[in-house]
NULUM-170293 format. One line per field, with one value per atom (N, C-alpha, C): residue number from 0; atom name; x, y, z. Coordinates in nm, 3 decimals. Example, Ala and Ser with C-alpha at 12.3 -4.5 7.8 and 13.67 -1.06 7.14 Angstrom:
REM NULUM-170293
num (0:0:0:1:1:1)
atomo (N:CA:C:N:CA:C)
x (1.319:1.230:1.320:1.285:1.367:1.290)
y (-0.569:-0.450:-0.330:-0.225:-0.106:0.003)
z (0.780:0.780:0.780:0.708:0.714:0.787)
//
This chain:
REM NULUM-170293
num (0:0:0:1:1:1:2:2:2:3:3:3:4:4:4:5:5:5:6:6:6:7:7:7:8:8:8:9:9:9:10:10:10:11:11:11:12:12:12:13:13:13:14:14:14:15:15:15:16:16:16:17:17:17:18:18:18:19:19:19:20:20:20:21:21:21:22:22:22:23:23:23:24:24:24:25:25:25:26:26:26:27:27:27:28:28:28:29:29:29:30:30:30:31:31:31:32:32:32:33:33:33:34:34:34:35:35:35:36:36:36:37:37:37:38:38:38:39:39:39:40:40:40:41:41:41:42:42:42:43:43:43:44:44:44:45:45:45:46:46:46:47:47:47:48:48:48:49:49:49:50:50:50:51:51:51:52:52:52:53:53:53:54:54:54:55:55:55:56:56:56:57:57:57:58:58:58:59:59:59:60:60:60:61:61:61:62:62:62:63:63:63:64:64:64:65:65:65:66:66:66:67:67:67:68:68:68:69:69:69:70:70:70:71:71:71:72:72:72:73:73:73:74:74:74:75:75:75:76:76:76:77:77:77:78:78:78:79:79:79:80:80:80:81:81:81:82:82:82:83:83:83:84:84:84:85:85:85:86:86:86:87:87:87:88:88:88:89:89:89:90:90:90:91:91:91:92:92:92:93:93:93:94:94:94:95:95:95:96:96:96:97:97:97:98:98:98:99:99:99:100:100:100:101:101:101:102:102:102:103:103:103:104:104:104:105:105:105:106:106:106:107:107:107:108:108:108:109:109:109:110:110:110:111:111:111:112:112:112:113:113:113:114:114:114:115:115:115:116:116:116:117:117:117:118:118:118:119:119:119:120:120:120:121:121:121:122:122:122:123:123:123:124:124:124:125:125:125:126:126:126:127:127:127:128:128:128:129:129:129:130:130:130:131:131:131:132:132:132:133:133:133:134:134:134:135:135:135:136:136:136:137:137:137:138:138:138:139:139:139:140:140:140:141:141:141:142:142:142:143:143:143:144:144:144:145:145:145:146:146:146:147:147:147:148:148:148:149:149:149:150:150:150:151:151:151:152:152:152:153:153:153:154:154:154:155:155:155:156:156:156:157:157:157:158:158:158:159:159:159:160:160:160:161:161:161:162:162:162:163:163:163:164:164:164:165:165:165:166:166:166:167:167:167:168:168:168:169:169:169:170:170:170:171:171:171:172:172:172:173:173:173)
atomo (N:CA:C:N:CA:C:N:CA:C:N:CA:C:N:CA:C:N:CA:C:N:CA:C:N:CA:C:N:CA:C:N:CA:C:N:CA:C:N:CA:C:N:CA:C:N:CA:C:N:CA:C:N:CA:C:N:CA:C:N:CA:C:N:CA:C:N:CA:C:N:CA:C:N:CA:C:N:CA:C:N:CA:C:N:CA:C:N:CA:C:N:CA:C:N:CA:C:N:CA:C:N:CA:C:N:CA:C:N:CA:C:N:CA:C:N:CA:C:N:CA:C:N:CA:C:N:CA:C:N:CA:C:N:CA:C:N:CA:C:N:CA:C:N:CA:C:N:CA:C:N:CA:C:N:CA:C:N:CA:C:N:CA:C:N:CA:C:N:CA:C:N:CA:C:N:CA:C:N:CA:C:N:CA:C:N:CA:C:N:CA:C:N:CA:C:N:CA:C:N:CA:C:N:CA:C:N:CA:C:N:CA:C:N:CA:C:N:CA:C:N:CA:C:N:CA:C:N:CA:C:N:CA:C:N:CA:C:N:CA:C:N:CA:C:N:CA:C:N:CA:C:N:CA:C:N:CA:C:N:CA:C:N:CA:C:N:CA:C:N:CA:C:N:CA:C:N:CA:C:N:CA:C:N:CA:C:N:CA:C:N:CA:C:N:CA:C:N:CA:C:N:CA:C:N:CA:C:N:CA:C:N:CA:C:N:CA:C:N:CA:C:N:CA:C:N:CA:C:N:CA:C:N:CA:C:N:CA:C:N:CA:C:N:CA:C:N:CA:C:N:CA:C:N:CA:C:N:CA:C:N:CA:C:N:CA:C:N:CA:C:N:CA:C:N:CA:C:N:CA:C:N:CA:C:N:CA:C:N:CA:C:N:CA:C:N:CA:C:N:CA:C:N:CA:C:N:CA:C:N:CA:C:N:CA:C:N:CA:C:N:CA:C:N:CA:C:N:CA:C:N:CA:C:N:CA:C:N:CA:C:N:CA:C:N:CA:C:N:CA:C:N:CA:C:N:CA:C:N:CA:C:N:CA:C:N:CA:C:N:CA:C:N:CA:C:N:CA:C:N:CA:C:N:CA:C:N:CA:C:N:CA:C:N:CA:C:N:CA:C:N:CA:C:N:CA:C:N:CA:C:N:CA:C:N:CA:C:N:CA:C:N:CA:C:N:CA:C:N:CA:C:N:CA:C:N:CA:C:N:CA:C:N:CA:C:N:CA:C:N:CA:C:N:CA:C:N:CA:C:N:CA:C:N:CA:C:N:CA:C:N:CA:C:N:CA:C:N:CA:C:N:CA:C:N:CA:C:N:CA:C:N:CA:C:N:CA:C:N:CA:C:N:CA:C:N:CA:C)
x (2.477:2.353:2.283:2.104:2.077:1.987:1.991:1.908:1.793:1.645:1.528:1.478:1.446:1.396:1.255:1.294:1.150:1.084:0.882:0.812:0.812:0.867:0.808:0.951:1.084:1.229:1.176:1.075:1.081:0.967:0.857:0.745:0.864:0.927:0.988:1.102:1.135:1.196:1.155:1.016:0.916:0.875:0.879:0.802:0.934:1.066:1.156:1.184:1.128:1.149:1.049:0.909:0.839:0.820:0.878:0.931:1.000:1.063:1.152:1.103:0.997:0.898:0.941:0.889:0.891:0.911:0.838:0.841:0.701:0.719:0.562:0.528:0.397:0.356:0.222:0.269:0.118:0.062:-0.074:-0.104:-0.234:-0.256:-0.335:-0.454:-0.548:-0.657:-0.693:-0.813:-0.803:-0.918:-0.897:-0.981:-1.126:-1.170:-1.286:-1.317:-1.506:-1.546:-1.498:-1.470:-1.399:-1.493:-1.426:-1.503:-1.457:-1.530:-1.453:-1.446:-1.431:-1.360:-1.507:-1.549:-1.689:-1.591:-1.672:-1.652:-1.652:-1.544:-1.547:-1.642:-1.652:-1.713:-1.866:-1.911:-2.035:-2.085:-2.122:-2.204:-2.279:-2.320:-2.419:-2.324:-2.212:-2.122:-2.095:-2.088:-2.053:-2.190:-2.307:-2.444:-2.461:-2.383:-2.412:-2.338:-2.235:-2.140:-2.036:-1.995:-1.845:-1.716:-1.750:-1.670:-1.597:-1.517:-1.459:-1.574:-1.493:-1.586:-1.592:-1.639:-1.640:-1.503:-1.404:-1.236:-1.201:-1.191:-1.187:-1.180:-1.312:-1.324:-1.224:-1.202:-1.145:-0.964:-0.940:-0.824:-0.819:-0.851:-0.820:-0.851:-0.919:-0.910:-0.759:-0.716:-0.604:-0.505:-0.503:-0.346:-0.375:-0.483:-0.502:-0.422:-0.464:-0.388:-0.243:-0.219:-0.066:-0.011:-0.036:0.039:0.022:-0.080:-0.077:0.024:0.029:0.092:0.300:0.321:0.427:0.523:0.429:0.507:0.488:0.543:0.570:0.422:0.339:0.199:0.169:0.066:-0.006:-0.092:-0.061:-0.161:-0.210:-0.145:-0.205:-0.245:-0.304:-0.345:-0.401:-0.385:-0.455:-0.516:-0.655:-0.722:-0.748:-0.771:-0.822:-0.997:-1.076:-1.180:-1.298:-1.236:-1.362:-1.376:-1.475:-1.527:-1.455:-1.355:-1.283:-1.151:-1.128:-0.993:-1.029:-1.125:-1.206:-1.235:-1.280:-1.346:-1.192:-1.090:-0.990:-0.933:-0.905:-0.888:-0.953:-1.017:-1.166:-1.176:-1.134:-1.106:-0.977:-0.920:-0.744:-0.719:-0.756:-0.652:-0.782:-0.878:-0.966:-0.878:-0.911:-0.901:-0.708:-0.744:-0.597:-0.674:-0.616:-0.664:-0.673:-0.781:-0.816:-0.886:-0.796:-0.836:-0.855:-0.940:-0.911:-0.813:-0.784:-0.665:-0.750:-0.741:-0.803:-0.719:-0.600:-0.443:-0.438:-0.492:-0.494:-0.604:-0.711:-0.819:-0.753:-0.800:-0.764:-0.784:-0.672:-0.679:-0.788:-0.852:-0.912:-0.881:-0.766:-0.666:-0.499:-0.410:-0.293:-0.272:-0.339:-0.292:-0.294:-0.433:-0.506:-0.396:-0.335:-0.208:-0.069:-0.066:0.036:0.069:-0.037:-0.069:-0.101:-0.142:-0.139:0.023:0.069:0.201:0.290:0.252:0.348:0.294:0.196:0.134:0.149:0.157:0.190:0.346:0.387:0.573:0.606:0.543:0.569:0.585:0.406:0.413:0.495:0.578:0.665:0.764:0.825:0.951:1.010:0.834:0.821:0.800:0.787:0.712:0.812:0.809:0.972:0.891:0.812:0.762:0.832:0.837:0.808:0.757:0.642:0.565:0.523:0.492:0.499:0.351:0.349:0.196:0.176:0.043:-0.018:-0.071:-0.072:-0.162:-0.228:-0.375:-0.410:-0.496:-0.457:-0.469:-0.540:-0.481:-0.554:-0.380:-0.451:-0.337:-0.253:-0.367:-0.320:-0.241:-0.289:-0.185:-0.057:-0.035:0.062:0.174:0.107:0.177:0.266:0.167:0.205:0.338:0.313:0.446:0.503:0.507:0.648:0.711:0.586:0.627:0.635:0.546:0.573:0.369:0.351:0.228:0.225:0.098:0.089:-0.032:-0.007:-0.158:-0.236:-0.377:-0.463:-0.448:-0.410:-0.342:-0.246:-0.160:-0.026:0.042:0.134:0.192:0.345:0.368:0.492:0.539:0.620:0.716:0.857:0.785:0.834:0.922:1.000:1.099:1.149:1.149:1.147:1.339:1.300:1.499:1.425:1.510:1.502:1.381:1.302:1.197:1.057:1.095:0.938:0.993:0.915:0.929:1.011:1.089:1.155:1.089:1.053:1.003:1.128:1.122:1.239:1.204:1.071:1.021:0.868:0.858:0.728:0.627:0.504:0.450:0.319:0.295:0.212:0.121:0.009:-0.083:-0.201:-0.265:-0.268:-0.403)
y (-2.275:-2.323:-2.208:-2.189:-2.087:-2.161:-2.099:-2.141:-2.043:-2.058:-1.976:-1.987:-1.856:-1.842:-1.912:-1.974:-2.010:-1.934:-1.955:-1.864:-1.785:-1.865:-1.717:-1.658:-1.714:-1.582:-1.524:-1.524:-1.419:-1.305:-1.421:-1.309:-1.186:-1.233:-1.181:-1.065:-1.102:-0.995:-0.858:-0.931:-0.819:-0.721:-0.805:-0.691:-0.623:-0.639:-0.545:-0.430:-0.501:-0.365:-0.297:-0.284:-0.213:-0.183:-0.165:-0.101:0.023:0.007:0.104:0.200:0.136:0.248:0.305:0.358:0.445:0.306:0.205:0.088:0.118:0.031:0.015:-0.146:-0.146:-0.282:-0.302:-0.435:-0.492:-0.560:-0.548:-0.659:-0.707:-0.849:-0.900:-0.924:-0.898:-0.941:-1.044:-1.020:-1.133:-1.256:-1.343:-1.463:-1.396:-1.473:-1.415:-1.500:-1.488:-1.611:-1.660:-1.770:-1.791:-1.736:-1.730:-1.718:-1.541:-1.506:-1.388:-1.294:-1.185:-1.088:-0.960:-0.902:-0.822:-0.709:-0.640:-0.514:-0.390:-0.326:-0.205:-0.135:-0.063:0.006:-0.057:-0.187:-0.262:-0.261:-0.186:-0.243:-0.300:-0.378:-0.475:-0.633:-0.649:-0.737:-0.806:-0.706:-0.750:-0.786:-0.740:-0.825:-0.955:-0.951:-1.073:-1.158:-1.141:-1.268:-1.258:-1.158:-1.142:-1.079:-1.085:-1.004:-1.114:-1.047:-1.139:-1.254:-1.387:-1.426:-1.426:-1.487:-1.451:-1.485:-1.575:-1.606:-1.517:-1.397:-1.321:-1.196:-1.161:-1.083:-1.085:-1.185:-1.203:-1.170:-1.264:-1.229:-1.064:-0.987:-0.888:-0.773:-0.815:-0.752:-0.775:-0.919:-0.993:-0.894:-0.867:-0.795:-0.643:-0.600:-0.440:-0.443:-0.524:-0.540:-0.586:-0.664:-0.719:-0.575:-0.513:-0.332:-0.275:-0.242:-0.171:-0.221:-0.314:-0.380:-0.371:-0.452:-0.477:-0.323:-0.292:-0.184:-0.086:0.028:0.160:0.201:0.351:0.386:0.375:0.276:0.337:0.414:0.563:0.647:0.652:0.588:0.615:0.457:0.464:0.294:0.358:0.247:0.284:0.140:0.136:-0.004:-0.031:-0.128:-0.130:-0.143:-0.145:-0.166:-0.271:-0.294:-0.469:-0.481:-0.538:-0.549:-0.614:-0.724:-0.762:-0.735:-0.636:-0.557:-0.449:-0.333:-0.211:-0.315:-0.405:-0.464:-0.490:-0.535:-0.571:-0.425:-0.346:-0.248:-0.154:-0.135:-0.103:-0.160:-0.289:-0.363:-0.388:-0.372:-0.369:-0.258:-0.145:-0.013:0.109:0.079:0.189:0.297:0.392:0.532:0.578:0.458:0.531:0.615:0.690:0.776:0.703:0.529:0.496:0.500:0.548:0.612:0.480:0.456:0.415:0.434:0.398:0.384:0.244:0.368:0.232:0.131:0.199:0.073:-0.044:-0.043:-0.159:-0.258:-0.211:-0.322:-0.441:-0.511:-0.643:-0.573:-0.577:-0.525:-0.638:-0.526:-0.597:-0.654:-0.605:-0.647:-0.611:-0.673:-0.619:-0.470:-0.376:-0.274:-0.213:-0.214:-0.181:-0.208:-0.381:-0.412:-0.314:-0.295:-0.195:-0.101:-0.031:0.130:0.072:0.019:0.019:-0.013:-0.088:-0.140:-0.015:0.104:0.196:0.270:0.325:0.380:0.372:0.252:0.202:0.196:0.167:0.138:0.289:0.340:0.523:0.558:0.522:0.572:0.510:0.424:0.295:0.394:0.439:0.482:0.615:0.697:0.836:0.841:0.743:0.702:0.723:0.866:0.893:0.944:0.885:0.894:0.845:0.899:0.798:0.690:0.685:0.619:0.469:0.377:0.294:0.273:0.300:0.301:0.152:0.133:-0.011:-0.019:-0.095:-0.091:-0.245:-0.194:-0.350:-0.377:-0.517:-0.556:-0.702:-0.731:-0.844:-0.952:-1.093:-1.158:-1.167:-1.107:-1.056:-0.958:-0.811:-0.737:-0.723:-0.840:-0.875:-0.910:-1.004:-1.073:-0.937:-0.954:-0.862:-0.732:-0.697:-0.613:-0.631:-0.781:-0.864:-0.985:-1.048:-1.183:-1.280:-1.285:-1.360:-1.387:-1.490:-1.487:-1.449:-1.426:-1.373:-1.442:-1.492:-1.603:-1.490:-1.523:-1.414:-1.350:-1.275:-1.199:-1.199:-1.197:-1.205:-1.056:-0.992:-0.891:-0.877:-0.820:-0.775:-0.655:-0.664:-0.529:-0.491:-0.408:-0.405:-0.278:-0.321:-0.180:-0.139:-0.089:-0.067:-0.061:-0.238:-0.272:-0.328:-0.290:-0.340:-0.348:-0.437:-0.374:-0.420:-0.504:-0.513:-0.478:-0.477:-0.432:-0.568:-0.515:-0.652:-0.715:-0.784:-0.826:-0.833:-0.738:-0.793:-0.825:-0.871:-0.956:-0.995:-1.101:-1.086:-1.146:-1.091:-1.155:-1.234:-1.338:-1.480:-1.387:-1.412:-1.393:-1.493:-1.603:-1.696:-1.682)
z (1.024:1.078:1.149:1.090:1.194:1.311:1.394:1.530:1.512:1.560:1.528:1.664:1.735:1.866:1.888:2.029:2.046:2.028:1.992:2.033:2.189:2.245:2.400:2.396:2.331:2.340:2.237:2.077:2.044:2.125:2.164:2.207:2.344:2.389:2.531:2.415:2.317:2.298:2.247:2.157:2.092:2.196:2.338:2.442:2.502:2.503:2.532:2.384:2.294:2.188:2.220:2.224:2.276:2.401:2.465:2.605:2.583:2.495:2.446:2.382:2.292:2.219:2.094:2.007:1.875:1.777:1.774:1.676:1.651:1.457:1.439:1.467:1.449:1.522:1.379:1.322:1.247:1.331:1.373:1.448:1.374:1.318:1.230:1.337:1.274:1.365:1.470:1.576:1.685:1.597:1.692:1.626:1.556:1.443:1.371:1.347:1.284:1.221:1.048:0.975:0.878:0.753:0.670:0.521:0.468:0.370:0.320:0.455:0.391:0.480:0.445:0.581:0.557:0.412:0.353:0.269:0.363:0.354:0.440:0.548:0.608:0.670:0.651:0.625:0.623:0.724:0.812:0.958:0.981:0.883:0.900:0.874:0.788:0.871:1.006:1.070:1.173:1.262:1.287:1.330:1.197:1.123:1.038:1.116:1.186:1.259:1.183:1.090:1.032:1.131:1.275:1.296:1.393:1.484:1.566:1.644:1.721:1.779:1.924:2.013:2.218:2.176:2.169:2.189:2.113:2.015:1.936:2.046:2.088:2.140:2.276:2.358:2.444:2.444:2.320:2.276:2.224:2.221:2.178:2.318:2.396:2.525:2.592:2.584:2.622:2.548:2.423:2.383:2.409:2.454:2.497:2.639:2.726:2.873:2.863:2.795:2.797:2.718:2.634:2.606:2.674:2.751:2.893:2.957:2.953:3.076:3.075:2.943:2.874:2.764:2.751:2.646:2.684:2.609:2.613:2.572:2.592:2.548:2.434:2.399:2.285:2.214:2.181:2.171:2.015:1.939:1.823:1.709:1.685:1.620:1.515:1.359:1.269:1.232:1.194:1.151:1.032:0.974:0.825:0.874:0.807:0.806:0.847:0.806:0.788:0.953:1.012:1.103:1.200:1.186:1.237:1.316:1.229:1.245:1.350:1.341:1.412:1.488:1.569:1.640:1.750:1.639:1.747:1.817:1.755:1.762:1.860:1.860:1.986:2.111:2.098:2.211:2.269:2.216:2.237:2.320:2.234:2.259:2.309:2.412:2.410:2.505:2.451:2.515:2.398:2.335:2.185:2.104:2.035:1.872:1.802:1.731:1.675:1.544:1.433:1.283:1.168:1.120:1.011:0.882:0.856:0.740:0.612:0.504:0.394:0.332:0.358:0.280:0.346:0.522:0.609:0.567:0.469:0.432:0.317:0.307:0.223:0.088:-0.012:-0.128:-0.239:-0.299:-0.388:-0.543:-0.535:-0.679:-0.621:-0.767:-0.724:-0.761:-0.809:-0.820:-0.694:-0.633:-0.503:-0.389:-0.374:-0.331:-0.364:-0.496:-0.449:-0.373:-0.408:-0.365:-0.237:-0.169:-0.044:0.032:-0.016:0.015:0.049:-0.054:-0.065:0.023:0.047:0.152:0.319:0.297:0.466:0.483:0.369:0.376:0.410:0.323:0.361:0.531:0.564:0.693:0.784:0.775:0.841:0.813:0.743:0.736:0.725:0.833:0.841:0.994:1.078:1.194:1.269:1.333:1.470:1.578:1.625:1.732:1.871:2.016:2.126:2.142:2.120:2.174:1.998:2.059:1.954:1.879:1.760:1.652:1.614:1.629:1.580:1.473:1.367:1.252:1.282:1.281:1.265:1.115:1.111:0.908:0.939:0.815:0.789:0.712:0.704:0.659:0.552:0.450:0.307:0.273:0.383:0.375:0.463:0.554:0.633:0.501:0.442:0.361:0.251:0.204:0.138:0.134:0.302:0.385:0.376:0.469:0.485:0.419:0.354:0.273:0.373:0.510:0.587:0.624:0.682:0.730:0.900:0.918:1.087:1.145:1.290:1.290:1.364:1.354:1.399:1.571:1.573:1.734:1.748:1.581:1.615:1.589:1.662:1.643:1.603:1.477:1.416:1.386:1.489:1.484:1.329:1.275:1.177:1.172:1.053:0.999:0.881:0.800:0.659:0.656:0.557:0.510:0.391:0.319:0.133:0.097:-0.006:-0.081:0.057:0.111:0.211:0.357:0.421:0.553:0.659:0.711:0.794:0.996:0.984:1.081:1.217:1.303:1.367:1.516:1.498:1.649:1.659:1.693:1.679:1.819:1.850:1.974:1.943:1.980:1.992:2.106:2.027:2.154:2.145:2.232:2.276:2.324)
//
């Protein structure tokens, strides 16, 4: 029989792994408005209302302070694109090295899915840092990682075991 941690023993453990530091972290975007997903680097997306919303925005101020607060530094974050993601990102982690990364955008086919898969699995299993790196994505390419879904502000600490990446904590952010 397995037993499955509550949400707040796993959120409480995700934040003693990152205390510790040198983990990667997916963190799927903060609340947004529904429907497709903007097209890359669109800046006009996001004055369209594609991007996060005020609880969006809020929540993503909310998981910038709780890493300040809770974990080890975050100096380096990579985002996918779309307005939602840079938006959380920006608001989360200001004063990090905030880069875009195009493998973190929502693939537009499965080939596109591959090659991204491998890309990020790469940098996951090249990543010996101190300090712990964030990727923020979207739900498709969560999936895709891990074979698991992530609700929007949710963060997964991942680690490259067998063909997808293994989730070995994850934090609810609320």
């Amino acid at each position: 029989m397995t037993l499955l941690a509550a949400p707040v023993q796993a959120t409480e453990a995700g934040w003693a792994m990152l205390r510790e530091g040198g983990h990667v972290v997916l963190l799927r975007h903060a609340y947004s408005v529904g429907g497709q997903a903007a097209a890359p680097n669109e800046a006009a997306a996001c004055r369209a209302g594609r991007g996060l919303t005020d609880r969006g925005q809020q929540q993503a101020r909310r998981i910038g302070s709780l890493f300040l607060a809770r974990a080890q530094v975050v100096d380096q974050v990579y985002t996918g694109r779309s307005c939602r993601a840079r938006q959380t990102a920006d608001l989360a982690f200001r004063g990090a090295d905030i880069m875009d990364l195009p493998a973190l955008d929502e693939p537009a086919d499965d080939v596109a899915a591959a090659a991204a898969v491998a890309e990020i699995r790469a940098l996951v299993e090249q990543y010996a840092e101190p300090e712990n790196l964030v990727l923020v994505t979207n739900d498709v390419t969560i999936r895709a990682l891990t074979g698991q879904a992530a609700r929007e502000g949710e963060a997964l600490i991942v680690r490259p075991v067998g063909e997808l990446l293994h989730v070995a904590a994850r934090i609810v952010f609320n």
